[in-house]
SETOR-600911 format. One record per residue: x, z, y of N, C-alpha, C in turn; residue in one letter. Coordinates in pm, 1 decimal. Example, Ala and Ser with C-alpha at 12.3 -4.5 7.8 and 13.67 -1.06 7.14 Angstrom:
+----------+----------+----------+----------+----------+----------+----------+----------+----------+---------+
|      n.u |      n.w |      n.v |     ca.u |     ca.w |     ca.v |      c.u |      c.w |      c.v | residuo |
+----------+----------+----------+----------+----------+----------+----------+----------+----------+---------+
|   1319.0 |    780.0 |   -569.0 |   1230.0 |    780.0 |   -450.0 |   1320.0 |    780.0 |   -330.0 |       a |
|   1285.0 |    708.0 |   -225.0 |   1367.0 |    714.0 |   -106.0 |   1290.0 |    787.0 |      3.0 |       s |
+----------+----------+----------+----------+----------+----------+----------+----------+----------+---------+
% end
This chain:
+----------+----------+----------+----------+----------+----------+----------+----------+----------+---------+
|      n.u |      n.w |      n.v |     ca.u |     ca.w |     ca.v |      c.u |      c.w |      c.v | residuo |
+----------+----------+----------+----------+----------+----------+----------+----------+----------+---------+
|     84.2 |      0.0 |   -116.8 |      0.0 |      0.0 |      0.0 |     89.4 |      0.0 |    124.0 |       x |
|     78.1 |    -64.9 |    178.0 |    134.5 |    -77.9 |    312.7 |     45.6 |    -20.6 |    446.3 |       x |
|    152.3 |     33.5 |    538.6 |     84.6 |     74.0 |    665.9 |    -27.9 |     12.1 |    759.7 |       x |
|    -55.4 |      5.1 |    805.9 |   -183.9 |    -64.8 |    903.5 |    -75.4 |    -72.7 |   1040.2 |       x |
|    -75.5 |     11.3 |   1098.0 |     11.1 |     53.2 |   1211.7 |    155.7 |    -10.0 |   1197.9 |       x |
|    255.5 |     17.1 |   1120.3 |    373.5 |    -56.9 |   1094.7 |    425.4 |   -178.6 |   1001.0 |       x |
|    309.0 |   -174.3 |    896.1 |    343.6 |   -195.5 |    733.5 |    454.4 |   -199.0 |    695.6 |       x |
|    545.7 |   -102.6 |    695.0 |    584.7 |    -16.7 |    613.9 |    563.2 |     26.1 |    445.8 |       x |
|    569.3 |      1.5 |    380.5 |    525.8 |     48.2 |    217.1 |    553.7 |    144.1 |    171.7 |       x |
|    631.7 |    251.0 |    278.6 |    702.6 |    350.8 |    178.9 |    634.0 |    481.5 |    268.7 |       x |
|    545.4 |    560.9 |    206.5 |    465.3 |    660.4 |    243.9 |    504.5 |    810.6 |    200.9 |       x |
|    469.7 |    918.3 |    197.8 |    515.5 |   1038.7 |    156.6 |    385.5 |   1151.0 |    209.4 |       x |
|    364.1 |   1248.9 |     71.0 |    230.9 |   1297.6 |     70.9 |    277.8 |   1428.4 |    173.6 |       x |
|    203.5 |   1425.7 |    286.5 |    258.7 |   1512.1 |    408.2 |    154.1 |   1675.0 |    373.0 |       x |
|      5.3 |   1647.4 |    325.6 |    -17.2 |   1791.6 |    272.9 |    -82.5 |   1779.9 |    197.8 |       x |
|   -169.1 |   1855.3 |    100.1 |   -206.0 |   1859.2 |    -10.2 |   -337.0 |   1982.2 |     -7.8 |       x |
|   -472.0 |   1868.2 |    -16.8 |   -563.6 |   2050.3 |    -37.8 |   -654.0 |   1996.5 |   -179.3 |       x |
|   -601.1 |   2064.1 |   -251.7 |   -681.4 |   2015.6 |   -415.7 |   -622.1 |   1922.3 |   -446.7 |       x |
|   -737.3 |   1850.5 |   -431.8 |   -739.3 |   1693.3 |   -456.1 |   -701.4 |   1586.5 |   -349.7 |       x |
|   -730.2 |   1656.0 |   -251.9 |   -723.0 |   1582.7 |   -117.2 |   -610.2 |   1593.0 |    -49.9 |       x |
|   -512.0 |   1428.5 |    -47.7 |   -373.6 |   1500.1 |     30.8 |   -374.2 |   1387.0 |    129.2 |       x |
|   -295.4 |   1407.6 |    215.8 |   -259.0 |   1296.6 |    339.3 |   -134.2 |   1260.7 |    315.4 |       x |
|   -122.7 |   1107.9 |    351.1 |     -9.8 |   1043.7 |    334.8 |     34.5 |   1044.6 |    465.5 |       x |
|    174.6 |   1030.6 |    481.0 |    243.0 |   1003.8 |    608.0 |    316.9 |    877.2 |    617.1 |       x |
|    289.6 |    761.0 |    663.2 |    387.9 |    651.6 |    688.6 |    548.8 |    731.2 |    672.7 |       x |
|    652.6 |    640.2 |    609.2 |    768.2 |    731.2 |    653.5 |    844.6 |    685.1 |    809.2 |       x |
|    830.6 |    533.1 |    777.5 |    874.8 |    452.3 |    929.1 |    789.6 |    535.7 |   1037.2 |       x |
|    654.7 |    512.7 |   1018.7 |    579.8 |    600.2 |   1219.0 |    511.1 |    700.4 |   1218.4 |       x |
|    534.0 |    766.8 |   1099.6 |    429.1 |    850.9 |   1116.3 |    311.8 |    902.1 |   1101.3 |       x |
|    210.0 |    729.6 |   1078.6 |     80.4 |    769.9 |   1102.3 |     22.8 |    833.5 |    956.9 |       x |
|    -95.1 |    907.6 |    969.8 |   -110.9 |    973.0 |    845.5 |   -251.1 |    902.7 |    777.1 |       x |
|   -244.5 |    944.8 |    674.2 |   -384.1 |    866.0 |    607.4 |   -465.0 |    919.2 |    496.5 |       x |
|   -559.8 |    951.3 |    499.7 |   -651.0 |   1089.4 |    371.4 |   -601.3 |   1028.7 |    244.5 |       x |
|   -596.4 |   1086.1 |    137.7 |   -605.5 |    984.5 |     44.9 |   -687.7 |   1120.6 |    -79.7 |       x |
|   -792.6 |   1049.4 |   -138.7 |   -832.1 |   1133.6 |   -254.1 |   -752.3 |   1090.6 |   -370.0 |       x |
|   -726.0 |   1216.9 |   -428.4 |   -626.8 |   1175.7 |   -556.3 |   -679.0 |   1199.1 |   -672.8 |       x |
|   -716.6 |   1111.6 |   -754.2 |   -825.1 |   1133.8 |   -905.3 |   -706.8 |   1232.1 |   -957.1 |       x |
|   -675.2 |   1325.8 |  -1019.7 |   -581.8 |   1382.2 |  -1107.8 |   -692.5 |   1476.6 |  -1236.1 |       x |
|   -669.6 |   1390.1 |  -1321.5 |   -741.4 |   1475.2 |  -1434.9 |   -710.1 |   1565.3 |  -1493.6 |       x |
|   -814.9 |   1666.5 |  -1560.6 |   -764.8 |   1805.8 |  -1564.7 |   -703.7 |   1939.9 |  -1512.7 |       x |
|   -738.9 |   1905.8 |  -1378.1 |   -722.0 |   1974.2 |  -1244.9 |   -855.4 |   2057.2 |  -1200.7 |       x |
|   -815.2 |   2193.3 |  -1183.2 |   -949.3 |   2292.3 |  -1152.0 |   -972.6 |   2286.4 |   -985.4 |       x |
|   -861.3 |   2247.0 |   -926.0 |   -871.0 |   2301.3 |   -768.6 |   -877.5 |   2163.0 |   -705.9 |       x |
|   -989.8 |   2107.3 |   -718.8 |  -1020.9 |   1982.3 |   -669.8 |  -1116.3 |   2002.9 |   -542.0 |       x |
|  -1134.4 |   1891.5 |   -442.9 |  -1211.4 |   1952.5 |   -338.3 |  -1369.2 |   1872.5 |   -337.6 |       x |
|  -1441.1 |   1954.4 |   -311.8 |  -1601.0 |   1918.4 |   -289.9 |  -1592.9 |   1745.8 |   -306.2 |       x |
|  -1695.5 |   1700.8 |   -392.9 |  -1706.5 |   1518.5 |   -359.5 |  -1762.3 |   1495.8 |   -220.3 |       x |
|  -1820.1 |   1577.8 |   -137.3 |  -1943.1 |   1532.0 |    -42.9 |  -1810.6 |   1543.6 |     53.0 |       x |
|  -1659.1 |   1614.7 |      8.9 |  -1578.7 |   1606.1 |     94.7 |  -1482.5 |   1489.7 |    137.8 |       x |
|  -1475.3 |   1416.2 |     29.8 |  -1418.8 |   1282.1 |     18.3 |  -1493.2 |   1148.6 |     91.4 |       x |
|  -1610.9 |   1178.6 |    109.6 |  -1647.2 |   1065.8 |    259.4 |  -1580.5 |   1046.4 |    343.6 |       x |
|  -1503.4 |    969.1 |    368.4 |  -1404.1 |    974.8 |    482.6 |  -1459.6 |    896.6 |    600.7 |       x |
|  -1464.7 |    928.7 |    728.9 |  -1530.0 |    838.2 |    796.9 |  -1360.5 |    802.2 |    927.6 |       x |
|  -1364.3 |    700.4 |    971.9 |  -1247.0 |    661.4 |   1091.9 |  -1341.3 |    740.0 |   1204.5 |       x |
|  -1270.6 |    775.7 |   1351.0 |  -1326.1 |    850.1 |   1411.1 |  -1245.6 |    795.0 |   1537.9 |       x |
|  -1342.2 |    755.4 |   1684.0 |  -1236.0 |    681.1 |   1758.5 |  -1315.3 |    800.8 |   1862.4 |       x |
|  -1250.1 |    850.8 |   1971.3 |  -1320.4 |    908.4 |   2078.4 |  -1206.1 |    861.7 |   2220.2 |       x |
|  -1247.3 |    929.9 |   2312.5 |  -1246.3 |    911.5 |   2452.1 |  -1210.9 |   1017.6 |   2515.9 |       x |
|  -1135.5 |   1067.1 |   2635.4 |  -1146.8 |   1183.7 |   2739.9 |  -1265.5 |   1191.8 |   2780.7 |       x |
|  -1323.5 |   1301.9 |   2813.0 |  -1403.7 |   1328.3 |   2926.8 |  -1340.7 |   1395.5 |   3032.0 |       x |
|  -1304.5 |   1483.8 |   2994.7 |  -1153.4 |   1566.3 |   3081.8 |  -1020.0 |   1519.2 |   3076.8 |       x |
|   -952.7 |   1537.0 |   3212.4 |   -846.8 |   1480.0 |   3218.2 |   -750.9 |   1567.1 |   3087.0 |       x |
|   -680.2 |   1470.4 |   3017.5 |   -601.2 |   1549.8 |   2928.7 |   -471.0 |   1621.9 |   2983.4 |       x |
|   -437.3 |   1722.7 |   2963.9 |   -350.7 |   1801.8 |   2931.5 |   -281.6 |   1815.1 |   2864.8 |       x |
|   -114.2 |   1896.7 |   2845.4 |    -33.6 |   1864.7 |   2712.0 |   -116.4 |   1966.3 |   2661.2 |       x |
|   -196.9 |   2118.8 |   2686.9 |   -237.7 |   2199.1 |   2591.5 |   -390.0 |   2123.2 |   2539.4 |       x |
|   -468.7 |   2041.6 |   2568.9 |   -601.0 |   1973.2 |   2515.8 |   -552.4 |   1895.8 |   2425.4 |       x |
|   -429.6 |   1758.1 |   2457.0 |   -381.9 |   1703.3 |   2336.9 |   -300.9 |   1798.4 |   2203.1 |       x |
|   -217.4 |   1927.1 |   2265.8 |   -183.1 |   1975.1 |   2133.7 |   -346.2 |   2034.3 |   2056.5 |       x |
|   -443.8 |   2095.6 |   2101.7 |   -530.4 |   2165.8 |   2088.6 |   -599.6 |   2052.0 |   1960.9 |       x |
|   -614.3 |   1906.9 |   2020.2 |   -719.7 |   1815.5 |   1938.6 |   -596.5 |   1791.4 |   1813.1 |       x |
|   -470.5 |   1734.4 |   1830.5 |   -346.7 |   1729.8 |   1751.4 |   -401.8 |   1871.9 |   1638.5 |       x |
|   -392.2 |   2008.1 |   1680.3 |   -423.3 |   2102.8 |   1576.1 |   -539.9 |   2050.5 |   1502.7 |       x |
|   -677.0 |   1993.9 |   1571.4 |   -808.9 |   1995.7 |   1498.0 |   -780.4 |   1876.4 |   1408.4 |       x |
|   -660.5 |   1714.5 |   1463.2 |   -694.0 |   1644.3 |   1364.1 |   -578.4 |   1601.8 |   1343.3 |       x |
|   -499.8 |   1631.4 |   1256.8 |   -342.4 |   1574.1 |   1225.5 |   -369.8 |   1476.1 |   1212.1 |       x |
|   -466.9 |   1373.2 |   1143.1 |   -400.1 |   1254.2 |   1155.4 |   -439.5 |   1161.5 |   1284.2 |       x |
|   -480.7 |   1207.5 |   1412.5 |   -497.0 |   1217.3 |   1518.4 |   -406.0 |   1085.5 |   1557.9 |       x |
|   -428.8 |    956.3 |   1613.1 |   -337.4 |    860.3 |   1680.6 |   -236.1 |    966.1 |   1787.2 |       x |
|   -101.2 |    900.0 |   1756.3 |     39.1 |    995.0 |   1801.0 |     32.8 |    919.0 |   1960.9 |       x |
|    -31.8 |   1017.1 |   2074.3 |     38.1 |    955.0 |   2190.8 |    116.2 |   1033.0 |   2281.5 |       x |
|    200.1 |    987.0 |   2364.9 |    223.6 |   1091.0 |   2454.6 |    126.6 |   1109.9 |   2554.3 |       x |
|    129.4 |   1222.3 |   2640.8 |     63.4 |   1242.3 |   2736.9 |     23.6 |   1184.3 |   2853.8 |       x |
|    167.8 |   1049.9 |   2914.6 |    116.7 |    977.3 |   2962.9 |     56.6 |    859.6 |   2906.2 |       x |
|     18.8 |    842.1 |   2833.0 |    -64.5 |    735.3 |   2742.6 |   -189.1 |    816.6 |   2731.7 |       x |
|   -236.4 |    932.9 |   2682.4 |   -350.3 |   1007.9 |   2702.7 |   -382.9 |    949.9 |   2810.6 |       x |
|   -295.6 |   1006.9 |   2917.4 |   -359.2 |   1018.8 |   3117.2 |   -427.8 |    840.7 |   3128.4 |       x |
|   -355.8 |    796.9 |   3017.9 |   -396.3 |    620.9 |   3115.3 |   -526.2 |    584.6 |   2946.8 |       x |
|   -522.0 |    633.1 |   2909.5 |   -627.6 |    619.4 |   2825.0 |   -773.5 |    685.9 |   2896.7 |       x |
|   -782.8 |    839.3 |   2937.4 |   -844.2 |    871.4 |   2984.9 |   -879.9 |    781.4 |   3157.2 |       x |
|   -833.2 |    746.8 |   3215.4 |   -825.0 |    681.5 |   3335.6 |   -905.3 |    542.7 |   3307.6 |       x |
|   -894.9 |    444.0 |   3211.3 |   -912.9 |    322.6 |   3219.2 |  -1028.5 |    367.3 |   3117.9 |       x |
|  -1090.0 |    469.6 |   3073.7 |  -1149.8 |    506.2 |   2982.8 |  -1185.0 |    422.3 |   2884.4 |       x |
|  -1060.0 |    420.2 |   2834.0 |  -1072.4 |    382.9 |   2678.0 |  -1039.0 |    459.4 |   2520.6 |       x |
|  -1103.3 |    437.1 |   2395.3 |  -1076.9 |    448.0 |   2342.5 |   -950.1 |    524.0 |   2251.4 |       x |
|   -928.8 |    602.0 |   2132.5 |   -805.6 |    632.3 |   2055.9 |   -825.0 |    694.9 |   1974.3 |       x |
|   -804.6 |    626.7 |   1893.2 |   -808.5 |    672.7 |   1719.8 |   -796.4 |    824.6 |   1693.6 |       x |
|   -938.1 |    906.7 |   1650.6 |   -913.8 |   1018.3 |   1581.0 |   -876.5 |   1043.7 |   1458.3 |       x |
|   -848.3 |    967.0 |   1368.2 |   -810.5 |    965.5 |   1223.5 |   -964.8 |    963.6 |   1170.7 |       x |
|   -909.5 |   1004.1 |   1042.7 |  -1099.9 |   1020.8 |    946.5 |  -1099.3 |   1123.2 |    897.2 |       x |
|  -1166.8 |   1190.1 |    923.5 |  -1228.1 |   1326.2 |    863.3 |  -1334.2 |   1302.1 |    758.9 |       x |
|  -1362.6 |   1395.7 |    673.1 |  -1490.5 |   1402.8 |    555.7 |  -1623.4 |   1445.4 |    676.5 |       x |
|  -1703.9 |   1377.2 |    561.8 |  -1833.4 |   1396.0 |    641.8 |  -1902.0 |   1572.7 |    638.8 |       x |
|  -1853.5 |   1674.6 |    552.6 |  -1848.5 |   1787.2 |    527.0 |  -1804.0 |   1835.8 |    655.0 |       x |
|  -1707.3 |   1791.5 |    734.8 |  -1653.8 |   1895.4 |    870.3 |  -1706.5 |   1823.4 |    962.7 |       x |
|  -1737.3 |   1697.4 |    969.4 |  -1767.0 |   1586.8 |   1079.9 |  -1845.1 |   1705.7 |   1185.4 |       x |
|  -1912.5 |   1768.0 |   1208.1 |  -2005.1 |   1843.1 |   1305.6 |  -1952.9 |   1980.8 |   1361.0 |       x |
|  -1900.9 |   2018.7 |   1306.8 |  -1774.1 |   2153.7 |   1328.3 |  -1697.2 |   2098.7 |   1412.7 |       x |
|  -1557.1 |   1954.9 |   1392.0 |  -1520.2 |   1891.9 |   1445.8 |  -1558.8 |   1840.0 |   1572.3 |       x |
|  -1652.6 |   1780.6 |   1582.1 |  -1730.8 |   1719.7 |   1694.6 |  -1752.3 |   1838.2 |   1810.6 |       x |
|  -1784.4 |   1878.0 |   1775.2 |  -1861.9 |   2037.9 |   1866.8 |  -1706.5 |   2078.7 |   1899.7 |       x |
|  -1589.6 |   2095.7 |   1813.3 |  -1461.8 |   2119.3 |   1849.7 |  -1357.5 |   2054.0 |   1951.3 |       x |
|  -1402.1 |   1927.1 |   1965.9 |  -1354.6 |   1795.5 |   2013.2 |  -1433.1 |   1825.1 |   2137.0 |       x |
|  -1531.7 |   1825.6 |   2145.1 |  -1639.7 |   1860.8 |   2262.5 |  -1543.8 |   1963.7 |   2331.6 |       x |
|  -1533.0 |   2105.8 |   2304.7 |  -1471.6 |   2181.4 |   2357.8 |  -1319.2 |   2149.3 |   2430.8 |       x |
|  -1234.8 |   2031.5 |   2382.6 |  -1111.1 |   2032.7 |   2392.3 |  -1142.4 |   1912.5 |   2525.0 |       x |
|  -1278.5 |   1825.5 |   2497.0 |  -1300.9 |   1707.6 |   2642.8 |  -1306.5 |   1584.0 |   2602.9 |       x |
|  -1292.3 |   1590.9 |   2456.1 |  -1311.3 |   1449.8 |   2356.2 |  -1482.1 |   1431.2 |   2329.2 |       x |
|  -1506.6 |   1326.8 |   2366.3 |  -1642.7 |   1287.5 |   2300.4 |  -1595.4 |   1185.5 |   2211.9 |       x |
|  -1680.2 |   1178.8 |   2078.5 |  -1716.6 |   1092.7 |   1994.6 |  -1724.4 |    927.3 |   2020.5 |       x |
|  -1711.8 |    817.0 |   2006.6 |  -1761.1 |    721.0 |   2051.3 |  -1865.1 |    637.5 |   1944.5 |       x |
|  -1971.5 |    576.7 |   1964.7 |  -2036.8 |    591.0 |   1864.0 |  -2136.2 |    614.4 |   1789.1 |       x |
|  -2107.9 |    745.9 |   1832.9 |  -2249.7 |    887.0 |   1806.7 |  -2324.9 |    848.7 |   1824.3 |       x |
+----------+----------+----------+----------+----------+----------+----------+----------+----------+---------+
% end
């Protein structure tokens, strides 16, 4: 499988919950859910958790380095920008990749994202 972002082919499993681990590009970085069938495994995670949905949102508030680390905590695989790329994202109000979350947190998230000045795009 190759990267989207670099293609790159050479990936590395960055965390691991059950069943559910994220890959990390090794060239850029970007990260990517991946469900892992492994049979005979007890600590697997919820199926309703493996919906993965892509998630693109927007500023509403001007970003900050503590709002981008804040959304960075809620979504590691969060598009990597710096802050002045935030500022001109928020400004020209466009778009930037939240990664994909399971449809299990999607609303926790959202309401979280809300708090940090991210709206949904979409919704």
């Amino acid at each position: 499988m190759k990267c989207d972002r670099c293609g790159a082919p050479i990936w590395r499993v960055a965390t691991k919950l059950g069943s559910l681990e994220t890959w990390e590009c090794v060239q850029c970085g970007a990260r990517i859910p991946i469900g892992a069938n492994e049979s005979g495994r007890g600590d697997s995670v919820p199926s309703d958790s493996l919906h993965l949905s892509e998630l693109q949102g927007a500023w509403l508030l001007m970003p900050s380095q503590e709002r981008v680390q804040r959304a960075e905590a809620l979504l590691p695989n969060m598009e990597r920008l710096t802050l002045a790329q935030h500022l001109r994202r928020y400004l020209d109000k466009a778009g930037f990749s939240l990664g994909r979350i399971s449809s299990a947190d999607r609303q926790e998230t959202v309401r979280e994202l809300g708090d940090v000045g991210i709206e949904i795009l979409g919704d």
